[in-house]
TIROFI-323121 format. One record per residue (C-alpha): residue number from 1; residue in three letters; x, y, z. Coordinates in steps of 0.02 Angstrom, whole numbers. Example, Ala and Ser with C-alpha at 12.3 -4.5 7.8 and 13.67 -1.06 7.14 Angstrom:
! TIROFI-323121
<rec k="1" r="ala" x="615" y="-225" z="390"/>
<rec k="2" r="ser" x="684" y="-53" z="357"/>
***
This chain:
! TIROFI-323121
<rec k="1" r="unk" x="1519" y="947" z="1378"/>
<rec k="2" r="unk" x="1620" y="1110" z="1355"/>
<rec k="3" r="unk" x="1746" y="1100" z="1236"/>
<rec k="4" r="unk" x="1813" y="1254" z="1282"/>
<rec k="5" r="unk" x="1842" y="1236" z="1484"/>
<rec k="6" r="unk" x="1926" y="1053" z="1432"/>
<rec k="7" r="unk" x="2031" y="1104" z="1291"/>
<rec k="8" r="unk" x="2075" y="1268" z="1340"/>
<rec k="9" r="unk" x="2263" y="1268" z="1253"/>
<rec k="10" r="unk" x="2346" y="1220" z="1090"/>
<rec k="11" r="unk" x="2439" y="1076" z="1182"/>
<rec k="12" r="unk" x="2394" y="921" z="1137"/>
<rec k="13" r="unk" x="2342" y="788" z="1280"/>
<rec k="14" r="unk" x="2302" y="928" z="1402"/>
<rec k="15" r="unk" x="2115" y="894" z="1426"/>
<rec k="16" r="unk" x="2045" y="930" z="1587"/>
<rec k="17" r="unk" x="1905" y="817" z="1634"/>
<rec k="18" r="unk" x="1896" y="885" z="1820"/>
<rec k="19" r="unk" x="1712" y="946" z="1775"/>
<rec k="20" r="unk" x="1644" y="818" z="1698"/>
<rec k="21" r="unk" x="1720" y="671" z="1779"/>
<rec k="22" r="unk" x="1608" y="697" z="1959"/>
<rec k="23" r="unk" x="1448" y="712" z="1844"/>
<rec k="24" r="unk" x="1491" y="553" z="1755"/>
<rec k="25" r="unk" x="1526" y="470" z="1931"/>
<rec k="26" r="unk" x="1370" y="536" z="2001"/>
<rec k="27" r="unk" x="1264" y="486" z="1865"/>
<rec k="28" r="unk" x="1335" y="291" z="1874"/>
<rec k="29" r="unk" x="1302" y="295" z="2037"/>
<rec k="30" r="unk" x="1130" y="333" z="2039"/>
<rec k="31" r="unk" x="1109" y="213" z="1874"/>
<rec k="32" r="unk" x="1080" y="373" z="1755"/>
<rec k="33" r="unk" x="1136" y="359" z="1582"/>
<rec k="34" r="unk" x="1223" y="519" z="1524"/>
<rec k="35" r="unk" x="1170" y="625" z="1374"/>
<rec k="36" r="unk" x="1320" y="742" z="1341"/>
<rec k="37" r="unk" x="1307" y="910" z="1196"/>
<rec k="38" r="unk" x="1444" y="948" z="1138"/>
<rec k="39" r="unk" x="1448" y="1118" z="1125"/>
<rec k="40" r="unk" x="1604" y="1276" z="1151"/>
<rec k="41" r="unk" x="1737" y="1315" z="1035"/>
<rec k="42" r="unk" x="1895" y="1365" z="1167"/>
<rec k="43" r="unk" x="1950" y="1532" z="1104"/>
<rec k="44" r="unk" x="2137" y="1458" z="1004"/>
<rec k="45" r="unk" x="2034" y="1370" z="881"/>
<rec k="46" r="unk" x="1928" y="1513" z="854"/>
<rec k="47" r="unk" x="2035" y="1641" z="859"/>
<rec k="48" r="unk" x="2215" y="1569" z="786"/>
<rec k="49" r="unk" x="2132" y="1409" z="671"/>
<rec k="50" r="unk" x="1996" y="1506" z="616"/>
<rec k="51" r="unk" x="2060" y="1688" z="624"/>
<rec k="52" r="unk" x="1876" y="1752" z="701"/>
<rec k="53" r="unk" x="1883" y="1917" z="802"/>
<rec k="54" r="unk" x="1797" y="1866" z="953"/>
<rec k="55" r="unk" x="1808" y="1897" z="1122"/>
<rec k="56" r="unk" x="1707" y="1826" z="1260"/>
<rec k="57" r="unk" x="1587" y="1725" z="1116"/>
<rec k="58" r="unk" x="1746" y="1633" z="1051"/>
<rec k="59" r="unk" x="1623" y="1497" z="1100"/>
<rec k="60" r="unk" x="1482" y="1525" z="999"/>
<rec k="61" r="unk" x="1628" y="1525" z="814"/>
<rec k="62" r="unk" x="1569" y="1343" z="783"/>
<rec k="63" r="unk" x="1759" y="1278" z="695"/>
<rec k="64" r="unk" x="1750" y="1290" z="514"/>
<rec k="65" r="unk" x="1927" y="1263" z="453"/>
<rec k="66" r="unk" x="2009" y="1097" z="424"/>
<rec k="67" r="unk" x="2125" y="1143" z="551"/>
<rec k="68" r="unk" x="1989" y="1191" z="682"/>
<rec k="69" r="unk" x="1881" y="1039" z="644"/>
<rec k="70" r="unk" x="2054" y="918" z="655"/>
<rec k="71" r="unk" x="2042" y="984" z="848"/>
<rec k="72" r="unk" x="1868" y="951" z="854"/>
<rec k="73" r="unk" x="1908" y="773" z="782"/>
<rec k="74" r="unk" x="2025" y="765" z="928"/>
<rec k="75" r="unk" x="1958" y="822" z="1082"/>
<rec k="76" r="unk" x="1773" y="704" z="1041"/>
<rec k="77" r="unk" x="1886" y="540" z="1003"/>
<rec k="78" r="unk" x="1962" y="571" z="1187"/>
<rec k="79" r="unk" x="1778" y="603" z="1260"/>
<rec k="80" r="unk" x="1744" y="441" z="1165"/>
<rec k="81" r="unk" x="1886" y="349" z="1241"/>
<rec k="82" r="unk" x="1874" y="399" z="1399"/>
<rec k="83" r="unk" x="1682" y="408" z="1437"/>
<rec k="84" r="unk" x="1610" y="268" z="1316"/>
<rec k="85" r="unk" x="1612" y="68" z="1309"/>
<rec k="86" r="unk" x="1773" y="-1" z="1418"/>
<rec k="87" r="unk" x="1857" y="184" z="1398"/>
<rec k="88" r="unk" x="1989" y="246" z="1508"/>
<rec k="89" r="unk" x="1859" y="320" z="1653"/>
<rec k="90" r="unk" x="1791" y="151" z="1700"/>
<rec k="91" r="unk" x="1953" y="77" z="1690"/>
<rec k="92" r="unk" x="2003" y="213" z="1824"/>
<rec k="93" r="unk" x="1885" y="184" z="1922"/>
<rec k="94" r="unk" x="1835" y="-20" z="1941"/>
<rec k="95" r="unk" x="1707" y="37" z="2100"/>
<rec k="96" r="unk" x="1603" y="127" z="1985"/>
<rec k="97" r="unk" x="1445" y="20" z="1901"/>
<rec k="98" r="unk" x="1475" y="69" z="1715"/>
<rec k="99" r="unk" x="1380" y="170" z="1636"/>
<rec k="100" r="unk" x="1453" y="212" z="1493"/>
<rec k="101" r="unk" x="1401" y="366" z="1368"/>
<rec k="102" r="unk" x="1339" y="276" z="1212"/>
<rec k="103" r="unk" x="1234" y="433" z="1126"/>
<rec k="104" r="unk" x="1294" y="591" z="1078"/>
<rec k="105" r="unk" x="1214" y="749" z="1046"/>
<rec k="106" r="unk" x="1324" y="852" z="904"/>
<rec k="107" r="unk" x="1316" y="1041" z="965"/>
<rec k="108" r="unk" x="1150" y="1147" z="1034"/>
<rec k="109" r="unk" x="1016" y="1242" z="925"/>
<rec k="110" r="unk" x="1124" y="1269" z="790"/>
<rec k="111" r="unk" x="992" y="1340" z="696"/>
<rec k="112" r="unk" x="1014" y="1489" z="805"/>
<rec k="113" r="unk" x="1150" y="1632" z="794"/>
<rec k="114" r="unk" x="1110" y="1625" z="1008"/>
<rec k="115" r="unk" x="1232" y="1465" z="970"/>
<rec k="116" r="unk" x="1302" y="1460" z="813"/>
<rec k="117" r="unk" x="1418" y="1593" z="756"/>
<rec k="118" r="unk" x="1456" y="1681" z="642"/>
<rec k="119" r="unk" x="1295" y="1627" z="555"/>
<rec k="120" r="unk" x="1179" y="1481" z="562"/>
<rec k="121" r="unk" x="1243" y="1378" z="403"/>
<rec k="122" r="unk" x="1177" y="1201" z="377"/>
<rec k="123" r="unk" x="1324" y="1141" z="251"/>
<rec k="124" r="unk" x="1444" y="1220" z="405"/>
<rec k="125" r="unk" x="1354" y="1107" z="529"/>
<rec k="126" r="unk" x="1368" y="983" z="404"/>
<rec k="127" r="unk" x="1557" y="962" z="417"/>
<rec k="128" r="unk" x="1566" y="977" z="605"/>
<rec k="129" r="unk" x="1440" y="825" z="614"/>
<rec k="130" r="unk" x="1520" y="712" z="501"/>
<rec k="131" r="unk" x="1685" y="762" z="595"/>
<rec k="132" r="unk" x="1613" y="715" z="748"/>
<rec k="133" r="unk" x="1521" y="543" z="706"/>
<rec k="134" r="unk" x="1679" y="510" z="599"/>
<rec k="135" r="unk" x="1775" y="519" z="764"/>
<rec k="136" r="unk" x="1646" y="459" z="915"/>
<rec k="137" r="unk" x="1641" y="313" z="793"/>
<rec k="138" r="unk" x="1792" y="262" z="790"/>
<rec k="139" r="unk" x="1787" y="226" z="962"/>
<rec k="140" r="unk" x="1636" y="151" z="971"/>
<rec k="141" r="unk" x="1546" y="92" z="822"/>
<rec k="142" r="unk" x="1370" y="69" z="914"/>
<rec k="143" r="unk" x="1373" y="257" z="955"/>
<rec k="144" r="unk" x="1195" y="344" z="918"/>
<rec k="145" r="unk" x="1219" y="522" z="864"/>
<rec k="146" r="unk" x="1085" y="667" z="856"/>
<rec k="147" r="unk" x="1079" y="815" z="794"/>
<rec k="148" r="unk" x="1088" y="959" z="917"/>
<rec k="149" r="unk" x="948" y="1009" z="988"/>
<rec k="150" r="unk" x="849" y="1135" z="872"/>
<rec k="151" r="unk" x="720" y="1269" z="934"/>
<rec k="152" r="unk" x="567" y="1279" z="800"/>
<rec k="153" r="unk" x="567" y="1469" z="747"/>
<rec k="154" r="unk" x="716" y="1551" z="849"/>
<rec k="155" r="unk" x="707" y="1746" z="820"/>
<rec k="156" r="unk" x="545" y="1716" z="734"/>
<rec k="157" r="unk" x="618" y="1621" z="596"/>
<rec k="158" r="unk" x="711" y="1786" z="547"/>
<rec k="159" r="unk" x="880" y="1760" z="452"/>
<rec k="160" r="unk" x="1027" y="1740" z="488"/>
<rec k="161" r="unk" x="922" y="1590" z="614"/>
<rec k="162" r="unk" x="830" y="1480" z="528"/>
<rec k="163" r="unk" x="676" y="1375" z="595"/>
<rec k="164" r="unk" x="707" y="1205" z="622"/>
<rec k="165" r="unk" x="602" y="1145" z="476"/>
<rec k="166" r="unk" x="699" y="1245" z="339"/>
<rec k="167" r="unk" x="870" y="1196" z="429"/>
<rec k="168" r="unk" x="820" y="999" z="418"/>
<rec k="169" r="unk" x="772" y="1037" z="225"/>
<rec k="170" r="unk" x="958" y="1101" z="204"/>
<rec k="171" r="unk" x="1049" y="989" z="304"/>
<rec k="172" r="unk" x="980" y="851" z="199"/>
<rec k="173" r="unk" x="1021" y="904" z="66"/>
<rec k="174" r="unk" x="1186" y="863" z="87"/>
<rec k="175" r="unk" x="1250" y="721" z="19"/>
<rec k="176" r="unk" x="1244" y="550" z="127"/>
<rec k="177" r="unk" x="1234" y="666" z="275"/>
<rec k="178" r="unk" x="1104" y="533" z="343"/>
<rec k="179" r="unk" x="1236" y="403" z="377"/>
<rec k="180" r="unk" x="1342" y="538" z="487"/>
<rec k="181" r="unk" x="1171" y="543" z="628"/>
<rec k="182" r="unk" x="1037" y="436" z="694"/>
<rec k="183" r="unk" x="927" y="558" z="762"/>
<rec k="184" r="unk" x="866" y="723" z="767"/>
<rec k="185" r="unk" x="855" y="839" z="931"/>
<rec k="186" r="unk" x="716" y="945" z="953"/>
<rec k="187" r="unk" x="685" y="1082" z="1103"/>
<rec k="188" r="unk" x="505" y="1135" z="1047"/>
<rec k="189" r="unk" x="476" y="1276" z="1154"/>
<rec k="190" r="unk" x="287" y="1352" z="1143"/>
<rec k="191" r="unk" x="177" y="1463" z="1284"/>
<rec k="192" r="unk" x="55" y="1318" z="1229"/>
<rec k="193" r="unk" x="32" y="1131" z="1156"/>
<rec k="194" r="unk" x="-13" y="1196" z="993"/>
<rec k="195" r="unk" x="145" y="1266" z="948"/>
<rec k="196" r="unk" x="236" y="1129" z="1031"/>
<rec k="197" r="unk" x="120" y="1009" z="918"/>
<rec k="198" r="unk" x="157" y="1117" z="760"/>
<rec k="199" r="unk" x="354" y="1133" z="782"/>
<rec k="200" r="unk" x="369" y="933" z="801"/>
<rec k="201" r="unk" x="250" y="915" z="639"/>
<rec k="202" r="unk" x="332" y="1030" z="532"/>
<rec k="203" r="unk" x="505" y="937" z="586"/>
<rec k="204" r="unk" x="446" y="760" z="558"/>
<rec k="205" r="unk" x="388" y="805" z="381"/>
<rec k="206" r="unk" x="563" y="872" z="331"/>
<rec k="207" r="unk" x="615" y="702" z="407"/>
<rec k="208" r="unk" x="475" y="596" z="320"/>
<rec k="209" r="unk" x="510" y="701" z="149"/>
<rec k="210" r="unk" x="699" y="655" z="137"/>
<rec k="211" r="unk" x="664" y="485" z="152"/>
<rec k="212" r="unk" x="756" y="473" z="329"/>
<rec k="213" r="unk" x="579" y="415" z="417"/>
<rec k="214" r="unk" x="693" y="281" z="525"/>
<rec k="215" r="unk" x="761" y="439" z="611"/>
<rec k="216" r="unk" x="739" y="449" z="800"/>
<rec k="217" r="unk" x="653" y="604" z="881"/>
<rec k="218" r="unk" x="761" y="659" z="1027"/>
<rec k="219" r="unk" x="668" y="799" z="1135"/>
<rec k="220" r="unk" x="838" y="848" z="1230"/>
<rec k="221" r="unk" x="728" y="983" z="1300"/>
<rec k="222" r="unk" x="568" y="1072" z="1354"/>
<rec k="223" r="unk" x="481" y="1155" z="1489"/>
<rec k="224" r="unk" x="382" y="1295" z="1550"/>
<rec k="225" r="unk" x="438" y="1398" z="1710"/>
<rec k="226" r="unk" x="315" y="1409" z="1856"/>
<rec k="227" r="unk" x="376" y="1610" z="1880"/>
<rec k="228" r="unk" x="229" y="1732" z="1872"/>
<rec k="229" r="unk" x="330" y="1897" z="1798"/>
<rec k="230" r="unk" x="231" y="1909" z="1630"/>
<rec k="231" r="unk" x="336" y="1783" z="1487"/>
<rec k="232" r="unk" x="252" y="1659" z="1405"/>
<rec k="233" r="unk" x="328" y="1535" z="1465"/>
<rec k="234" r="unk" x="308" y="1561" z="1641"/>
<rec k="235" r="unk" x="130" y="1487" z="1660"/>
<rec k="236" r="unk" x="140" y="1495" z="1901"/>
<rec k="237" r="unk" x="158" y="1339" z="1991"/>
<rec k="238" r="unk" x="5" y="1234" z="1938"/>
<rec k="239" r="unk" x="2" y="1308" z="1743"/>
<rec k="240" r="unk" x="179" y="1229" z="1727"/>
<rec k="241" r="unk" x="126" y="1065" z="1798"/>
<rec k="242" r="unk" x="-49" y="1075" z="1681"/>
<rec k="243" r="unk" x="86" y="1100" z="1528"/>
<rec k="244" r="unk" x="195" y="949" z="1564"/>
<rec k="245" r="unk" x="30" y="867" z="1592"/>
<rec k="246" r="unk" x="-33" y="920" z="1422"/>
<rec k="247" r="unk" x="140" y="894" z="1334"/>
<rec k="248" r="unk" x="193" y="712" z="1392"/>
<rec k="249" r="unk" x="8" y="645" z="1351"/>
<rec k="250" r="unk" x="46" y="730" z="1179"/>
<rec k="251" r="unk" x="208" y="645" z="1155"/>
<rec k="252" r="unk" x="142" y="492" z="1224"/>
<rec k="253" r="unk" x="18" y="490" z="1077"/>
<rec k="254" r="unk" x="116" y="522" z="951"/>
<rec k="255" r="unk" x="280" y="425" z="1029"/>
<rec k="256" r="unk" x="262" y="288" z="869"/>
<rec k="257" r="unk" x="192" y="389" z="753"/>
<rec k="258" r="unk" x="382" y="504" z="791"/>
<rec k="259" r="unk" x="501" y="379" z="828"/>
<rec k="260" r="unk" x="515" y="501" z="986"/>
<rec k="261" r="unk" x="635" y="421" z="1097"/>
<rec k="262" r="unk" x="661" y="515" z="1219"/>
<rec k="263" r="unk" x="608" y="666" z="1319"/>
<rec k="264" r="unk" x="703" y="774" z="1443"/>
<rec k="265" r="unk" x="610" y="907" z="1533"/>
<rec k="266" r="unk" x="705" y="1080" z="1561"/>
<rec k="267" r="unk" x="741" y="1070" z="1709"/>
<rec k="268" r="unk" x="770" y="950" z="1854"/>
<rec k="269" r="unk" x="780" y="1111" z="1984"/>
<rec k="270" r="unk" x="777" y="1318" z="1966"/>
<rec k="271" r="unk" x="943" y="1373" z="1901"/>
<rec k="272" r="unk" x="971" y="1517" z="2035"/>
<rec k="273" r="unk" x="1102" y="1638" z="2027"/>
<rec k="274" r="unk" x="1097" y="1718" z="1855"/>
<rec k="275" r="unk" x="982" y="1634" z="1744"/>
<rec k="276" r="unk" x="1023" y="1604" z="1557"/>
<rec k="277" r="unk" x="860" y="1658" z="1482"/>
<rec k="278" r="unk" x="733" y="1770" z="1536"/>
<rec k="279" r="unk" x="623" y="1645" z="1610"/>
<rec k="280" r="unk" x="730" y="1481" z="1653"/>
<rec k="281" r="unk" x="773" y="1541" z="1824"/>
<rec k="282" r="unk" x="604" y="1433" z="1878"/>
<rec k="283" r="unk" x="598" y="1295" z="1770"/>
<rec k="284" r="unk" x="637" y="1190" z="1871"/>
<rec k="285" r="unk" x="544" y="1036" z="1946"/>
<rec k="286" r="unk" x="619" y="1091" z="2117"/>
<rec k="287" r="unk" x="663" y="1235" z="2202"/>
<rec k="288" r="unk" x="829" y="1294" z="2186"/>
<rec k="289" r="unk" x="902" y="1292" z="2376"/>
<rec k="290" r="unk" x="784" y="1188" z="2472"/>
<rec k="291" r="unk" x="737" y="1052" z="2327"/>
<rec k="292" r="unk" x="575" y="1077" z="2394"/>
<rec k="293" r="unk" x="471" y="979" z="2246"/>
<rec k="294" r="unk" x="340" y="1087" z="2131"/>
<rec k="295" r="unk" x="173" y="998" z="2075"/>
<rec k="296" r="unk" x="298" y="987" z="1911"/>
<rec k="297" r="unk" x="360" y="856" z="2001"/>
<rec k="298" r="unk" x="248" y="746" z="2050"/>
<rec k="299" r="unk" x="154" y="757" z="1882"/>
<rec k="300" r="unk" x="306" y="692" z="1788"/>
<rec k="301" r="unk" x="329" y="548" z="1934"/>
<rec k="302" r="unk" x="147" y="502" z="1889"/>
<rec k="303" r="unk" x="219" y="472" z="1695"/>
<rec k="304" r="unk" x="391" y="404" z="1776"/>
<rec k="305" r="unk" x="331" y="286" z="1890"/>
<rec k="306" r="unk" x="475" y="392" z="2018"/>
<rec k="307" r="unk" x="468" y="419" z="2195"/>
***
C-alpha cells in the first residue's frame, strides 16, 4: 500500500485509492483476506516536512519529523476507515462479500538501507510504529499489527543495515514498544534450509529474551526462483519446488514452537518486465504470461489442500 502514489500532494482528503481499490475488490471476491505493507514516503513529506535531499528515493526517507509522522497518522487512519471493519469501501460497494483488512504490516525490511533511509534506526522505526498502531487503532481496536517484514543479515549484517536479530534487540528496548505490535514479520531468505532455520532462531530468541514470547511469527515472505543463471537463490524448476518442500515441513514443525502464523511464499507468478532483484524475475509459482503452473505449484497445493 504505497503511500506515496495515494498521497501524492500536501492537500488534505486527496487520497487516491484507484490502485488499491480493484485489488481489494478482487481479493473479496475470491474470499482472500488482504495483507497490506505500508510502505513509500510521497516526496512533500520527505522533502518539505523532513527537509531530505532526495530525488527519485523520496520513498525510501522513512518520516521522522512530527510533522511528517502527523501525515503518516493521517493517510493510515483513512486506509483504516476505508478498508477495515464496516469502513467506507464496503459501504460503497454492498455487492461485495466483506472482507475487510484487519492486520497490518508497519513498513518493509526496515532493517535495510534497500528500504529504510537515511539509515536503518530502530528508535526511528520506533516512532513510525507507534504512530501507525496509534492510528489503525483508532479505527479498529481488534487490528493486529506486525512489524515489517525483516531480512536476517541484509548486506551481510554490515552497518548502516542491521540483521534482524540485533534490530529486534533495539527495538525492544524501547519502552512499552510491545503494546504498539502483535507480531513480528520475517522474510528469511537463504540458498538453503539451514540459513532459513538459523535466521528464524536467532529472531525468536530476541523475541523469547524480551519477554514478548506471545508474539506472532509472520513470514510475509520467502521463496527461491526456479531461474538457472548462477544466484543462489535460483535453485531450476524442481530445486525450487524441493525448497518449498523442505521449508513448509520446517515451518510446519516448528509452527507452535514459533507462534508462526502465517506464511506467504514470494511469489504467486514471475514478475516479468523488469524484475526488482536479481533473481525474483522467476519466483514465481507460475509463469509470468501463460500462468502455466511450476512443480512450485503443485507442491504448495499438496500443503494447501488447493486445486
Amino acid at each position: 500500500m504505497n503511500w506515496q502514489s495515494i498521497d501524492p500532494t500536501a492537500a488534505e482528503d486527496d487520497y487516491d485509492w484507484s490502485a488499491i481499490d480493484p485489488m481489494i475488490a478482487g481479493a473479496a471476491r475470491n474470499g482472500i483476506q488482504p495483507l497490506p505493507f505500508a510502505f513509500g514516503t510521497p516526496a512533500w513529506v520527505a522533502k518539505d516536512l523532513d527537509r531530505n535531499r532526495c530525488s527519485g528515493d523520496c520513498l525510501l526517507h522513512a518520516p521522522r519529523s512530527s510533522a511528517a509522522l502527523g501525515a503518516w497518522r493521517r493517510f493510515l487512519g483513512a486506509a483504516a476507515a476505508r478498508y477495515g471493519p464496516g469502513g467506507r469501501f464496503w459501504a460503497d460497494n454492498p455487492d461485495l462479500p466483506a472482507v475487510p483488512i484487519t492486520t497490518w504490516q508497519i513498513w518493509n525490511e526496515q532493517n535495510s538501507k534497500t528500504f529504510y533511509l537515511p539509515d536503518p534506526d530502530a528508535n526511528a522505526y520506533a516512532k513510525l510504529l507507534v504512530t501507525a498502531a496509534d492510528s489503525i487503532r483508532a479505527q479498529d481496536p481488534e487490528a493486529k499489527i506486525l512489524l515489517g517484514g525483516m531480512f536476517g543479515t541484509p548486506f551481510g549484517g554490515e552497518t548502516p543495515s542491521l540483521t534482524a536479530w540485533e534490530f529486534l534487540d533495539r527495538l525492544y528496548e524501547v519502552p512499552e514498544i510491545t503494546a504498539s505490535f502483535d507480531g513480528i514479520g520475517a522474510h528469511p531468505y537463504s540458498a538453503r534450509l539451514p540459513k532459513v532455520e538459523e535466521q528464524l532462531r536467532l529472531m525468536r530468541e530476541e523475541v523469547v529474551d524480551a519477554g514478548d514470547a506471545d508474539a506472532e511469527l509472520w513470514i510475509t515472505e520467502v521463496g527461491w526462483s526456479s531461474g538457472t543463471d548462477g544466484n543462489p537463490l535460483e535453485r531450476g524448476r524442481s530445486g525450487q519446488a524441493t525448497r518449498l518442500r523442505e521449508a513448509m515441513d520446517y515451518f510446519l514443525s516448528v509452527r507452535d514452537t514459533y507462534r508462526i502464523a502465517n506464511v506467504t511464499w514470494f511469489a504467486w507468478r514471475d514478475l516479468g518486465g523488469e524484475p526488482i532483484c536479481d533473481w525474483c524475475a522467476e519466483a514465481g509459482l507460475f509463469e509470468a504470461e501463460e500462468l502455466t503452473p511450476k512443480p512450485s505449484w503443485r507442491t504448495l497445493v499438496d500443503y494447501t489442500g488447493g486445486r
